[in-house]
N, C-alpha and C positions, 0 to 999 in steps of 0.2 A: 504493500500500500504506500510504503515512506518513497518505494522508488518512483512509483507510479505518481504521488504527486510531484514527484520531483521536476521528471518528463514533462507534467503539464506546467508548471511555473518556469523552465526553460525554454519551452516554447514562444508561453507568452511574453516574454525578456527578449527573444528574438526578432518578434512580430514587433514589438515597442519600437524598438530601436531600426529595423527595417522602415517604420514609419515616420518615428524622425528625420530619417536620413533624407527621405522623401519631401518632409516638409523644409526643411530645411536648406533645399537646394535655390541657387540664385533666380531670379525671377528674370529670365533673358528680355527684358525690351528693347526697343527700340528695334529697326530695321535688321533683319539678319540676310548672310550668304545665300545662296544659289549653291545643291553640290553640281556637279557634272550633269546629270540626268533635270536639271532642271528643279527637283524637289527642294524646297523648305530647308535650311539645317535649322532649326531653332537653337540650338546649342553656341551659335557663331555668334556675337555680337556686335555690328556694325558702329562704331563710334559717329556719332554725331559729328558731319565737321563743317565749316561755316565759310563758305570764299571770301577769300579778303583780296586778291587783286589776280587779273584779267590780263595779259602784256599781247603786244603783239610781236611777233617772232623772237619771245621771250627779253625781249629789250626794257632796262627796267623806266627808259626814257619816252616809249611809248605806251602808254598808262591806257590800256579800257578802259577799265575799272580796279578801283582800289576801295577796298573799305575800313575805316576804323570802328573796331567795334568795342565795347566794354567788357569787362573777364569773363560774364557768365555768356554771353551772344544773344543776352536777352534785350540787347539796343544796338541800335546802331547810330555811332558820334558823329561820324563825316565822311562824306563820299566824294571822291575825283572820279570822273565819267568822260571820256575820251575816246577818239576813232583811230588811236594809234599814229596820230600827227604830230601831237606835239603839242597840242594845247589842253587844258583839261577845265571842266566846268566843275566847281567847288559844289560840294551841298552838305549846309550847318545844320546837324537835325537838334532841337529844341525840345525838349518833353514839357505836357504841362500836364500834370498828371498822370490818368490812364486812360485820358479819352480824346488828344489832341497831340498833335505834332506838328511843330511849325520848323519848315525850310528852308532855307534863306539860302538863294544862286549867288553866283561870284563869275564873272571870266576873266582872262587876260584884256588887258585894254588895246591886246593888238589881235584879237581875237576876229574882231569885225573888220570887214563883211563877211569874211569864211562864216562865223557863228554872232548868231546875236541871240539873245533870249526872249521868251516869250514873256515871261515874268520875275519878277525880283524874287519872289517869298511865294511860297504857300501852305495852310495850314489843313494839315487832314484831319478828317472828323473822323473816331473810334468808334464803334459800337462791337461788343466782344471781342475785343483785338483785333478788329477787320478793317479795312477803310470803309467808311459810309456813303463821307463826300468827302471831294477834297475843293478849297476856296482856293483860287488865282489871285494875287496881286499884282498891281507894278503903281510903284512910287507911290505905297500906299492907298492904290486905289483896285476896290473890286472889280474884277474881267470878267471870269468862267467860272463855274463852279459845275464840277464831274463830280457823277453821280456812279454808285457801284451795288450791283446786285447778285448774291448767291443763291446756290440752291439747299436745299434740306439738310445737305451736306457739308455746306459750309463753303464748296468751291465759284468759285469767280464764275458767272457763265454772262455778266453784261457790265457796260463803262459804258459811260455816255457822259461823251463832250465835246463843246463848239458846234453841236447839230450834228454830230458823228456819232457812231456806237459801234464797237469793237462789242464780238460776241465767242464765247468759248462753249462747245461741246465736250463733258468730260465720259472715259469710260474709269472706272477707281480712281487711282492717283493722278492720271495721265489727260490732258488734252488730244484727242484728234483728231478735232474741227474746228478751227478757229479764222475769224475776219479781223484784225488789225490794221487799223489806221489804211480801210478799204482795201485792202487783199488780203483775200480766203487762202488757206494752207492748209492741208490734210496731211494726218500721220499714220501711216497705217503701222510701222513697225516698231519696236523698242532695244534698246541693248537691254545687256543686267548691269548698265553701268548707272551711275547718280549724275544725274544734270547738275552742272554746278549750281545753278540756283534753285535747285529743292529747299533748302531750307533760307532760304533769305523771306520777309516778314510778309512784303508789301509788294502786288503790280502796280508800278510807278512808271509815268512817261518820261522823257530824259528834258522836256519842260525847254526844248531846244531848236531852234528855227535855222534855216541853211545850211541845212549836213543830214546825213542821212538817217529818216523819219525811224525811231526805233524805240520798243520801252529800256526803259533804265532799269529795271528788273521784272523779270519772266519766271517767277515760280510756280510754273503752271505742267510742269513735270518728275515726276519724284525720278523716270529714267529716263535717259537721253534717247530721243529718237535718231531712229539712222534716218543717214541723210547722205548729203555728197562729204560726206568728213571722215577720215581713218582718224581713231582715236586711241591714247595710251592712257592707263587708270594707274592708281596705285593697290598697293594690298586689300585695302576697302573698298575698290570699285569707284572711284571717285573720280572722275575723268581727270587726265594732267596737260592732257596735250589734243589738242584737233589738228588736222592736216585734210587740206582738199585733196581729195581722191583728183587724176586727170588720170589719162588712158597711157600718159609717158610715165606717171610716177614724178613728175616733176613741179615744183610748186612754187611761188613766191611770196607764201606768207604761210605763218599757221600760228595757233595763240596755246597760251600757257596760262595753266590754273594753278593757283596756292589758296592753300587753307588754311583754319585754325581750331582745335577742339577747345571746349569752353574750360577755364581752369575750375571749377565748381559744378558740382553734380546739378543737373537740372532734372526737375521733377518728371 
């Protein structure tokens, strides 16, 4: 009998501790791997990582985009926004609370007529950390005011401004139908790569007149669609490099991604 209970209170000491172990185990979020066959790894944990600047043929004097951001990558301070010329347009982001953002443009003053701005400042309206609207100014004086609509889900599917409206069709994370500033583009295909602006806050216009009509951020894809571009990633899939595909292999430009992981856990 003494063995016999014995057997059963080892049992149950085994099962305890098998069930620990279980609960115990880390709780993988955020974005994981792809293995080979395409399946899920859940065990793989994709670090969160946040582009800070855009170069063209990795030059650090041809600036895209550069962004300063704060340690957690829960703001962004200031942004340089460029076509890989040489000149770059500043943007001072302002917090006033958690329900406004005011921006304030800058350019070189030999900038024009290449670039002139549309507006000086602008202030986006919050509603759940989204843009709502955003307000136009220049010299202090009200212009535009863009307007922005999601679905159920939370994603962008409408902007509407100056009598214009840019519309997005999403399937999960991804766009792939969309009309920008009047030209429609269709995605049919995706890498398992990360578009470098997956995790940036805000679709924002680049608020910029004679040069070429483009937003200043597009996170309107968690992976990068194929296109005319051969791309290099790093260990996390995180694209580093695009190059135009031509039928010689020969190219005369291609741009270069850097990022940053946040120094503090984010929720």
């Amino acid at each position: 009998m003494r063995t016999h209970k014995k057997s059963i209170i080892n049992c149950l000491l085994s099962m305890l501790v098998l069930l620990l172990l279980n609960v115990c185990k880390p709780n993988n979020e955020g974005p994981s791997n792809n293995d080979t066959d395409g399946n899920v790894d859940s065990t793989v944990i994709v670090p969160k990582k946040y582009l800070t600047k855009q170069l063209l043929n990795d030059d650090p004097e041809k600036i895209m985009l550069s962004i300063d951001w704060n340690e957690d990558c829960s703001r962004i301070n200031h942004v340089k926004y460029g076509t890989g010329n040489g000149h770059c347009v500043d943007y001072e982001f302002v917090y006033y609370g958690g329900d406004s953002i005011g921006i304030h443009l800058s350019i070189p003053s030999d900038s024009y007529p290449l670039w002139s701005l549309w507006y000086d400042s602008v202030t986006l309206h919050l509603t759940a950390q989204k843009i709502d609207s955003i307000c136009c100014y220049l010299s202090g004086q009200l212009q535009d005011i863009e307007h922005y609509v999601y679905d159920a889900e939370g994603h962008l599917i409408e902007r509407s401004y100056v009598g214009v409206k840019d519309v997005f069709q999403w399937e999960e994370d991804n766009v792939v139908y969309d009309v920008v500033m009047l030209n429609s583009n269709t995605y049919t295909e995706f890498t398992d790569y990360y578009h470098p602006h997956c995790n940036l806050p805000f679709y924002l216009s680049s608020f910029v007149s004679h040069e070429v009509f483009k937003p200043l951020f597009t996170p309107l894809w968690k992976y990068q669609p194929k296109n005319t571009f051969r791309f290099e990633v790093d260990d996390d899939n995180y694209v580093t490099k695009a190059f135009p595909t031509t039928y010689t292999d020969q190219y005369n430009y291609f741009y270069t991604y850097y990022y940053t992981t946040p120094k503090t856990t984010l929720p």
